[in-house]
C-alpha positions as CSV (number, residue, x, y, z in Angstrom):
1,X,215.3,-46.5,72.3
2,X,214.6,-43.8,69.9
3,X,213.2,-41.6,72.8
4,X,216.5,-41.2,74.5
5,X,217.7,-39.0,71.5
6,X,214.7,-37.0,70.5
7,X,213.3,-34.2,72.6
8,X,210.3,-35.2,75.5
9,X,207.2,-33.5,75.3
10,X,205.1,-32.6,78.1
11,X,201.4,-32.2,78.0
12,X,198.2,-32.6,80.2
13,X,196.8,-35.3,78.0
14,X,199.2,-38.4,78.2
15,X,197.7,-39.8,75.2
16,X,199.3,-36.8,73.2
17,X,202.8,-37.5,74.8
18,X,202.2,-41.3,73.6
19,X,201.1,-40.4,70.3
20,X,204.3,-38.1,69.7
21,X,206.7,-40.9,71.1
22,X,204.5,-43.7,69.2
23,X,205.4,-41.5,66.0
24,X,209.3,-41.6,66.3
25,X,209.2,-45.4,66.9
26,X,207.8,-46.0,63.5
27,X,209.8,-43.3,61.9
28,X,212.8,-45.2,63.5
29,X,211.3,-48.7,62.3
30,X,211.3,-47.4,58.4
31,X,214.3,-45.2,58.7
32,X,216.7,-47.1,56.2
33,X,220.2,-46.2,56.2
34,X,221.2,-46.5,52.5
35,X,224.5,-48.1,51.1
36,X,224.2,-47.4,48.0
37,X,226.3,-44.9,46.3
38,X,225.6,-40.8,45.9
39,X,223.8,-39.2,44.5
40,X,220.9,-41.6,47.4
41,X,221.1,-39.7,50.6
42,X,222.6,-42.6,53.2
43,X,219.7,-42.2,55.4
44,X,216.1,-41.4,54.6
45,X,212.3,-42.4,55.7
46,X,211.2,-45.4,53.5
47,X,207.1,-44.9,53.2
48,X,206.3,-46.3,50.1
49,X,206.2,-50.4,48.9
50,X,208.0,-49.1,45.4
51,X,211.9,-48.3,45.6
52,X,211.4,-44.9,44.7
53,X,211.7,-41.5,46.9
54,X,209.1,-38.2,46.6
55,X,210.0,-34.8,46.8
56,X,206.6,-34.1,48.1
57,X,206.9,-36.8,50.8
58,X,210.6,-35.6,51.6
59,X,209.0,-32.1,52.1
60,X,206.3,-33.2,54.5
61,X,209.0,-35.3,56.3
62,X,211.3,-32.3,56.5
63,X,209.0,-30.5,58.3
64,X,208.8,-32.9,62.0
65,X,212.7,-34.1,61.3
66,X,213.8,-30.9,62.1
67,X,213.1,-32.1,65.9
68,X,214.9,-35.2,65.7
69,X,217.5,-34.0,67.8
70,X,219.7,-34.2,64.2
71,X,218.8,-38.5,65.0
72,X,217.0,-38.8,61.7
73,X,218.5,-36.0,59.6
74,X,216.5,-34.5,56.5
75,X,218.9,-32.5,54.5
76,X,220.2,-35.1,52.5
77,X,217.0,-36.6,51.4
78,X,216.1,-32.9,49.8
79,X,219.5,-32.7,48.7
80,X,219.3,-35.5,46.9
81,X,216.4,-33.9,44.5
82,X,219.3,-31.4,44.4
83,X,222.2,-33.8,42.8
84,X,219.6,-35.1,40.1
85,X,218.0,-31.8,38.8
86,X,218.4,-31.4,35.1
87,X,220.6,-28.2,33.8
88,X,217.0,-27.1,33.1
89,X,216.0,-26.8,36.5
90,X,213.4,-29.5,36.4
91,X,213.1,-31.8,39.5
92,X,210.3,-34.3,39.5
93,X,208.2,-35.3,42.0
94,X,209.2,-38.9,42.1
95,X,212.8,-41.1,41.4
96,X,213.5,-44.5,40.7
97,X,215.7,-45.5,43.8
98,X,218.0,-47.8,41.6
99,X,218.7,-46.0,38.4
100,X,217.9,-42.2,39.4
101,X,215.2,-41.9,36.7
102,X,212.0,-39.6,37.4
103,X,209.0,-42.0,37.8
104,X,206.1,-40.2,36.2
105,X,202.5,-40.5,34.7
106,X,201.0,-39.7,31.2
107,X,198.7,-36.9,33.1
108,X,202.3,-35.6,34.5
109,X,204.6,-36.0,32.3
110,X,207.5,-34.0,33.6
111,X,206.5,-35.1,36.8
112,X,205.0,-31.4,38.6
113,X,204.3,-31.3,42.1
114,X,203.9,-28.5,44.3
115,X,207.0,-26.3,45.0
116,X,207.4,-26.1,48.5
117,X,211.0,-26.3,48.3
118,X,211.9,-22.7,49.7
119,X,209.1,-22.6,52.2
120,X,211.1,-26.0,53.7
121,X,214.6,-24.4,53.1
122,X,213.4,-21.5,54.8
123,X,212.3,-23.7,58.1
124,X,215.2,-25.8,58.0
125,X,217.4,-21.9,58.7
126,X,215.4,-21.6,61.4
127,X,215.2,-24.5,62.9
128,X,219.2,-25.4,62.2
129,X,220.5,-22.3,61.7
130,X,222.7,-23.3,58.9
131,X,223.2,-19.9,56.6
132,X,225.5,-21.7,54.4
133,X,223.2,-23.9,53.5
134,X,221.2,-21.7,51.8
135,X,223.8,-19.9,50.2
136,X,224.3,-23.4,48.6
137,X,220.5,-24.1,47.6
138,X,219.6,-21.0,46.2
139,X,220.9,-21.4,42.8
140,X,219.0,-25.0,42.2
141,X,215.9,-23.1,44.0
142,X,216.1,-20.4,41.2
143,X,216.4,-22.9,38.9
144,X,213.6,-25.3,39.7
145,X,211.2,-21.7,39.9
146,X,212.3,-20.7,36.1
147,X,211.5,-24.2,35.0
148,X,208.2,-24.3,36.5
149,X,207.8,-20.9,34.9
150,X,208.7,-21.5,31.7
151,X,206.7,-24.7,31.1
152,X,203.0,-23.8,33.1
153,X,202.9,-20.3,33.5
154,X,200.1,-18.3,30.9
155,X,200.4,-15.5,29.0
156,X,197.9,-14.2,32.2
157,X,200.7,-14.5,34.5
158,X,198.8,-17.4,35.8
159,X,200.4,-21.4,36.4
160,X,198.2,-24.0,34.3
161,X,199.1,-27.7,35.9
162,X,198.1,-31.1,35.6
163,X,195.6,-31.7,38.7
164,X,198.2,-34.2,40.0
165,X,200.6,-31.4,40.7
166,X,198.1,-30.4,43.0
167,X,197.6,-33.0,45.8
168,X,194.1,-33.2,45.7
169,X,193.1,-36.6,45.7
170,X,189.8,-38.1,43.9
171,X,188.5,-34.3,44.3
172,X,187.0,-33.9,40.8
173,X,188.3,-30.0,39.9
174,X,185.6,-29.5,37.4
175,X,187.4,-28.1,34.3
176,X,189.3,-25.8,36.3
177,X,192.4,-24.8,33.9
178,X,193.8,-21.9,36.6
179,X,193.8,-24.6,39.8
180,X,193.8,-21.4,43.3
181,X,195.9,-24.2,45.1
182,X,198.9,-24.1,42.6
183,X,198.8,-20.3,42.1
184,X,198.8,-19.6,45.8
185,X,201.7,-22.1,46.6
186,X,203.9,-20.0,43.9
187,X,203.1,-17.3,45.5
188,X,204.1,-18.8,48.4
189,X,207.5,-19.8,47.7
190,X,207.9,-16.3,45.5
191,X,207.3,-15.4,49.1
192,X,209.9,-17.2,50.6
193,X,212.2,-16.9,47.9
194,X,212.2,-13.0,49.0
195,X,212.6,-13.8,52.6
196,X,215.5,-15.9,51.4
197,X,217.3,-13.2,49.6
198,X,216.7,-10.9,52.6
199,X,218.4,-13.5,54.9
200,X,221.5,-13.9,52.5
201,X,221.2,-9.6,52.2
202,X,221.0,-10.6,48.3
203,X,218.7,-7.7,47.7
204,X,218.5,-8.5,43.9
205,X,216.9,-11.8,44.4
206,X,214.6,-10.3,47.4
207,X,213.3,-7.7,44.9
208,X,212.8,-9.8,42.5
209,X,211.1,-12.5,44.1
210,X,208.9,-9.9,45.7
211,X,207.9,-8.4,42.3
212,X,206.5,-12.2,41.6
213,X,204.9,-12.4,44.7
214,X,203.2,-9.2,44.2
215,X,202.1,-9.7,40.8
216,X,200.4,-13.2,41.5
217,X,199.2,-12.1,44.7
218,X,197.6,-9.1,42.9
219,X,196.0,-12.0,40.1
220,X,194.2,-14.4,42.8
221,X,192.7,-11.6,44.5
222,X,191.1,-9.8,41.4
223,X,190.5,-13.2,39.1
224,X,190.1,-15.8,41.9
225,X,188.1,-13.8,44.9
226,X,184.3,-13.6,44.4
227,X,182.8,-11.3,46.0
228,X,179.5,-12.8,46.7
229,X,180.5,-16.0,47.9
230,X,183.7,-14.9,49.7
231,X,185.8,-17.2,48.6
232,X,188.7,-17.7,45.9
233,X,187.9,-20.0,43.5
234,X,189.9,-22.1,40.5
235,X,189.6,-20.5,36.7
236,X,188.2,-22.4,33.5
237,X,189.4,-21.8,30.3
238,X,187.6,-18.5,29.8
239,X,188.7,-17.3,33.3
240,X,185.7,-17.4,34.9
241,X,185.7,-19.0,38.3
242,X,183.9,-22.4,38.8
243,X,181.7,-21.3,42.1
244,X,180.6,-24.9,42.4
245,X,184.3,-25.8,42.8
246,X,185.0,-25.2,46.5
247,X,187.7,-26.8,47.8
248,X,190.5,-26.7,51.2
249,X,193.4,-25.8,48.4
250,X,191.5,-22.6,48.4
251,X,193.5,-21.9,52.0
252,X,197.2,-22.2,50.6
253,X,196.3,-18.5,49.9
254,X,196.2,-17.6,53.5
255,X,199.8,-19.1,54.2
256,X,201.1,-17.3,51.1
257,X,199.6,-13.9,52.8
258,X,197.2,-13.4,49.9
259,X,194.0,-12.3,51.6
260,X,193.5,-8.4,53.3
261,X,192.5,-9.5,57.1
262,X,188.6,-8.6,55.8
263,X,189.1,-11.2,52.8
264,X,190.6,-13.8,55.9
265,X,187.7,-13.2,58.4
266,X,185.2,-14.3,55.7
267,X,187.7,-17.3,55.3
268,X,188.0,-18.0,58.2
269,X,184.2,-17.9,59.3
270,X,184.0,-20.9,56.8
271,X,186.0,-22.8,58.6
272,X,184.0,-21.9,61.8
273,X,180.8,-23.1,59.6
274,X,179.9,-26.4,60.2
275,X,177.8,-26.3,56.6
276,X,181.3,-25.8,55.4
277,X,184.6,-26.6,56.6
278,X,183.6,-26.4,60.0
279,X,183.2,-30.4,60.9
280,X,183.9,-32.1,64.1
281,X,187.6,-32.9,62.9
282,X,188.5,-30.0,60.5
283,X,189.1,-29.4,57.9
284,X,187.4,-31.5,55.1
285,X,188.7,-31.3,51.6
286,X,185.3,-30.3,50.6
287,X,182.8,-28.3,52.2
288,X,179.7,-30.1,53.6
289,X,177.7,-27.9,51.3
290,X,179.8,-29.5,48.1
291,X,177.3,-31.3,46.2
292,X,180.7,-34.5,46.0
293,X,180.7,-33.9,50.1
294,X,180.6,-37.3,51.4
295,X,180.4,-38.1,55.4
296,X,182.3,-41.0,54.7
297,X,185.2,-39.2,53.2
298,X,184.9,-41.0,49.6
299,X,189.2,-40.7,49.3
300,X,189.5,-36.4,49.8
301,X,186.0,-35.7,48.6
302,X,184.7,-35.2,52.2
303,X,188.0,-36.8,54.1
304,X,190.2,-34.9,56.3
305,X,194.1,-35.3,55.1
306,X,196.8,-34.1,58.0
307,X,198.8,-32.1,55.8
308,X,195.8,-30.0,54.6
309,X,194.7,-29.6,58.1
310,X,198.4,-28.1,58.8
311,X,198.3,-25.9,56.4
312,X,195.3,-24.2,57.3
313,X,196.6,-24.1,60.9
314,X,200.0,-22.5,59.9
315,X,197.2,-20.1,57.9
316,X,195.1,-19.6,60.5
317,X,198.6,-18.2,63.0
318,X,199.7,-16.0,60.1
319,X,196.2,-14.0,60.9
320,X,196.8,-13.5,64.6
321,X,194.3,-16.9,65.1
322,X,196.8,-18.8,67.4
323,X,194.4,-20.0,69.7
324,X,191.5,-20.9,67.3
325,X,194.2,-22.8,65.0
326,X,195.6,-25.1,68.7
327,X,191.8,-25.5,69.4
328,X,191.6,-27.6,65.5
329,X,194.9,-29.0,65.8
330,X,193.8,-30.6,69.5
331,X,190.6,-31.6,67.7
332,X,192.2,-33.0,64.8
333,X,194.7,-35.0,67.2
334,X,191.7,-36.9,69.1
335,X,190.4,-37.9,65.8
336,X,193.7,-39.6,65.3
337,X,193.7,-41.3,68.5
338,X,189.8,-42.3,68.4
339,X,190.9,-43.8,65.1
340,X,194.2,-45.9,66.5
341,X,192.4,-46.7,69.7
342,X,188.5,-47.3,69.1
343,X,187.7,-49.4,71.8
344,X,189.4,-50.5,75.0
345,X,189.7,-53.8,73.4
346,X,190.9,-53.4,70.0
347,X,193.9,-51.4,68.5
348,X,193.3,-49.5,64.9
349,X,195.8,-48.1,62.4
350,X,196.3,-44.0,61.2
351,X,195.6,-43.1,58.1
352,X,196.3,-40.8,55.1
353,X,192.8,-39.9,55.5
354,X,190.4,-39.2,57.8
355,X,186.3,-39.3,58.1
356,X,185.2,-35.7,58.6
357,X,182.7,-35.9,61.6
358,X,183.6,-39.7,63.1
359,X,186.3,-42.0,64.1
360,X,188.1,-43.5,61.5
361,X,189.7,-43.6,57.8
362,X,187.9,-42.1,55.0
363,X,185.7,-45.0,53.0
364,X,186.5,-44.3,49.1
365,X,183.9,-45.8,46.4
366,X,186.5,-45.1,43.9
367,X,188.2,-48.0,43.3
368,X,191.2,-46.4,42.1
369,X,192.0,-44.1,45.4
370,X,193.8,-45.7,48.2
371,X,193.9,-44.5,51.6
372,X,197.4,-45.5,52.6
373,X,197.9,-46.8,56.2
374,X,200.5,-45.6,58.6
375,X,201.6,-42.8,56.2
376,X,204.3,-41.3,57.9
377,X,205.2,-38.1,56.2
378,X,201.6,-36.6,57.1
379,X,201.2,-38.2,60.1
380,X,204.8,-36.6,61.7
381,X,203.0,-33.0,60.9
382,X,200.5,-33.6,62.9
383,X,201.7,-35.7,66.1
384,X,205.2,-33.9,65.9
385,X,204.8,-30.5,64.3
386,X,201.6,-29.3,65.3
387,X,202.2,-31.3,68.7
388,X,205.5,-28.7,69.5
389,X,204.6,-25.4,67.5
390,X,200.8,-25.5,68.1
391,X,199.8,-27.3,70.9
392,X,202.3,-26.9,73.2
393,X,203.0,-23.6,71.4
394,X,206.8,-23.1,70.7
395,X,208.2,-21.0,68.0
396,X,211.9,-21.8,67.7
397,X,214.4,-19.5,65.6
398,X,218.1,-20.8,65.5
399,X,219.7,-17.9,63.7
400,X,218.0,-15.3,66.5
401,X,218.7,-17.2,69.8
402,X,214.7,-17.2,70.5
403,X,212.1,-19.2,71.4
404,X,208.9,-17.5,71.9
405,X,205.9,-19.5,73.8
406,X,202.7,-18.8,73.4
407,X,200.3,-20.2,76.2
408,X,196.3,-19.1,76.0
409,X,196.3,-20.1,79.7
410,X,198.6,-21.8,82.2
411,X,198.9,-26.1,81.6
412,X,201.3,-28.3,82.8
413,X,203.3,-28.8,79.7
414,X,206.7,-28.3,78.0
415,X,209.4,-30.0,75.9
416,X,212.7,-31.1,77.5
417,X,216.1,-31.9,75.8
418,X,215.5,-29.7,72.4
419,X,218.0,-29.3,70.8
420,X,219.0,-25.8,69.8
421,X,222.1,-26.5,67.1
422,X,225.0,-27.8,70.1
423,X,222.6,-26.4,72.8
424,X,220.2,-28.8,74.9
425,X,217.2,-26.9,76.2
426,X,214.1,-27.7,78.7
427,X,211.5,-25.5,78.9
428,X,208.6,-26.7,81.2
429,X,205.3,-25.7,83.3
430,X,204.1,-26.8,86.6
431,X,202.2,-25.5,89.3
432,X,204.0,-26.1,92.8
433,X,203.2,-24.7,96.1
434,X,204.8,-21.2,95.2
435,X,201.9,-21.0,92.2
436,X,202.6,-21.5,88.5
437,X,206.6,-21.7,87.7
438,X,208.7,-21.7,84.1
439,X,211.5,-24.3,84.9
440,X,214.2,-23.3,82.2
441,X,217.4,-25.8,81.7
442,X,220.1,-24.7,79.0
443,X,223.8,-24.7,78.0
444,X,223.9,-21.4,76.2
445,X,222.4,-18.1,76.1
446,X,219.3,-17.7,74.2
447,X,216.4,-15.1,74.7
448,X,212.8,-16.4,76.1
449,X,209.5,-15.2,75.3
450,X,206.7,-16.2,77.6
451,X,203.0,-15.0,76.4
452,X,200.3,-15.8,78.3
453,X,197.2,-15.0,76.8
454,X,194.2,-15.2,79.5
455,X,196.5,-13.9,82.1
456,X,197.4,-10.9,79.6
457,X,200.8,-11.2,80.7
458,X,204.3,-11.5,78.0
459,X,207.6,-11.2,79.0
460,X,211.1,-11.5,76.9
461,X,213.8,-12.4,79.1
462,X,217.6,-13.2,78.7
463,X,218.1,-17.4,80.0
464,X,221.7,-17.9,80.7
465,X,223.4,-21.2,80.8
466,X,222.8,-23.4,83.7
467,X,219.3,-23.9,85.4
468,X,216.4,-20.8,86.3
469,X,213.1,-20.6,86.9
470,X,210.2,-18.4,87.0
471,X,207.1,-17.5,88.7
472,X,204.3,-16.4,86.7
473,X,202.6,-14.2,89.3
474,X,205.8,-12.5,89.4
475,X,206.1,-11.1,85.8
């Protein structure tokens, strides 16, 4: 079974430990190994009833196949958007599985979506530790950034898409020509493009990509903030900003590290809000004081989409928020579970999209939205992503030997048989007649952070190969 390769998680809630194995099943039922010829990666996560592959899905899926235990491996299925770029950088969001061909609309022509290619390249160095790799990648990520710039990005410095680009759904964007959600996400992987040239010690490219960075960071907050609503907000035509356009996109600005921490308390108070993105399962798409709100979801007008409710939690951690972000991700989790298991009785489904503030999928009156069942590549984020770095709390770093835990109290809990590159780890909690003890399994030296936050107590210790433990009441 699938479960003997990839790591164990351990958590007080069984149904979370079931959820997280469930997960890998069904990525192991649709995980096709390919025999057709390069440039199609031999293996890769079929999710969609077309033979075609997304960049934006491969992305997602990126992101939770990075704890397969290298079982289901993503690099080639980004590296295949790789082998089919055009010598003008351009990558499309979607490709014809048989003859290579970008599959695109008449509102996208060229096929846009949103470039989260370094952010991922930059998780897969630390979660594979391959440097190489990105020595490799850099130039097609350079590439794929000019092209973006060269075909969207105003005379204002700012990125005009087509709304598809943006991942929005059925949200109706209101004339917006400047969309917040795009503009932060360049910022964000202007961001990461730096952080890549620092790890490479290119200090050209970190420069340079931190001059971008800067400059649209600098943009959003004078053109997008308002001041009296405390919120960013998209730009029409005349760059005024739509205030009756409130949206979750608005929150790709905390990952990118665009608010001051004053800006991200007002943010993040909204999210606390339950007149705005505070509902039962967070985070809504649009607030529930947004005229489109809809209980019933409506598609994304009032649902709650797992990869929207990531990002805001990978937000929220970048603002010293830990615990408040694992509080919504729990939530978030139960309302996946409610959903699969209504009743004793009867067994239900997951969802691309959620109800905001009661079991089940979103209920669209748009004929032309369709909430797509079992979608995997949000699904993983949630189940396997959040489940390791939020809920349990692990942050793993290949390339620095670390892995840092973050508990906000003591709970039976842990992940066994990670793998750390050609090192097998366990990390685990239990409470034993001695008190609370860290039981700590690994082949190779690596360097242990435990933080625990209502005993005040954090510790950064050396693990050496072999088996240790830990006392708690002893650090």
């Amino acid at each position: 079974m699938v479960r003997d390769f990839v790591p164990c998680v351990h958590f007080y809630d069984q149904d979370f430990v079931d959820m997280y194995d469930r997960t890998w099943v069904w990525i192991e039922e649709n995980w096709k190994e390919n025999m057709r010829p390069a440039p199609f990666p031999q293996g890769f996560l079929h999710t969609g009833e077309d033979n075609s592959i997304s960049l934006f899905d491969c992305c997602l899926e990126s992101l939770f196949l990075v704890y397969s235990n290298q079982k289901f491996d993503p690099c080639p299925q980004i590296d295949y958007f790789y082998s089919v770029q055009q010598p003008d950088g351009r990558i499309s969001e979607r490709y014809d599985a048989t003859t290579n061909q970008p599959v695109v609309s008449e509102d996208n022509p060229l096929g846009l979506t949103l470039p989260l290619l370094p952010y991922v390249e930059y998780c897969f160095y630390h979660k594979i530790g391959n440097k190489k790799r990105l020595k490799d990648v850099v130039e097609h990520l350079e590439r794929y950034m000019n092209w973006i710039c060269a075909n969207w990005q105003d005379e204002n410095g700012l990125f005009c898409v087509p709304y598809e680009a943006c991942r929005m759904g059925n949200i109706d964007r209101h004339g917006a020509r400047y969309t917040v959600d795009f503009n932060a996400v360049m910022a964000l992987a202007a961001l990461y493009m730096s952080n890549i040239g620092d790890i490479l010690n290119d200090k050209e490219l970190s420069f340079r990509y931190k001059r971008v960075y800067f400059s649209l960071k600098t943009r959003i907050n004078s053109m997008m903030w308002d001041g009296e609503s405390r919120f960013y907000f998209d730009l029409d035509d005349k760059e005024e900003r739509i205030v009756c356009n409130k949206h979750i996109g608005c929150y790709w600005t905390m990952l990118a590290e665009i608010p001051n921490f004053e800006y991200a308390e007002f943010l993040i108070n909204q999210l606390k809000d339950p007149q705005e993105f505070g509902t039962d399962n967070p985070f809504p798409c649009l607030p529930v004081s947004n005229p489109d709100y809809s209980p019933n979801g409506d598609g994304y007008r009032g649902g709650v989409v797992p990869f929207f409710t990531y990002m805001v939690i990978k937000g929220l951690v970048k603002y010293t928020t830990s615990i408040f972000a694992r509080e919504c991700a729990i939530r978030h989790m139960y309302f996946i579970l409610d959903t699969l298991h209504p009743d004793e009785d009867t067994v239900g489904e997951v969802w691309e999209v959620y109800k905001p503030t009661s079991e089940g999928p979103s209920i669209s009156r748009d004929p032309s939205f369709t909430n797509r069942r079992r979608y995997l590549p949000m699904l993983g984020l949630i189940t396997v992503t959040l489940m390791v770095e939020n809920i349990i709390g692990l942050d793993i770093s290949l390339p620095r030997k670390t892995v840092e835990w973050m508990m906000p109290s003591l709970e039976a809990m842990g992940i066994e048989n990670l793998s750390l590159k050609r090192n097998f780890i366990t990390i685990l909690s239990n409470k034993n007649l001695r008190g609370w003890e860290i039981r700590l399994e690994s082949e190779k030296l690596y360097y242990f952070t435990i933080e625990i936050l209502d005993e005040q107590k954090k510790k950064t210790l050396p693990i050496p190969s072999g088996k240790c433990s830990m006392l708690i009441d002893k650090l």
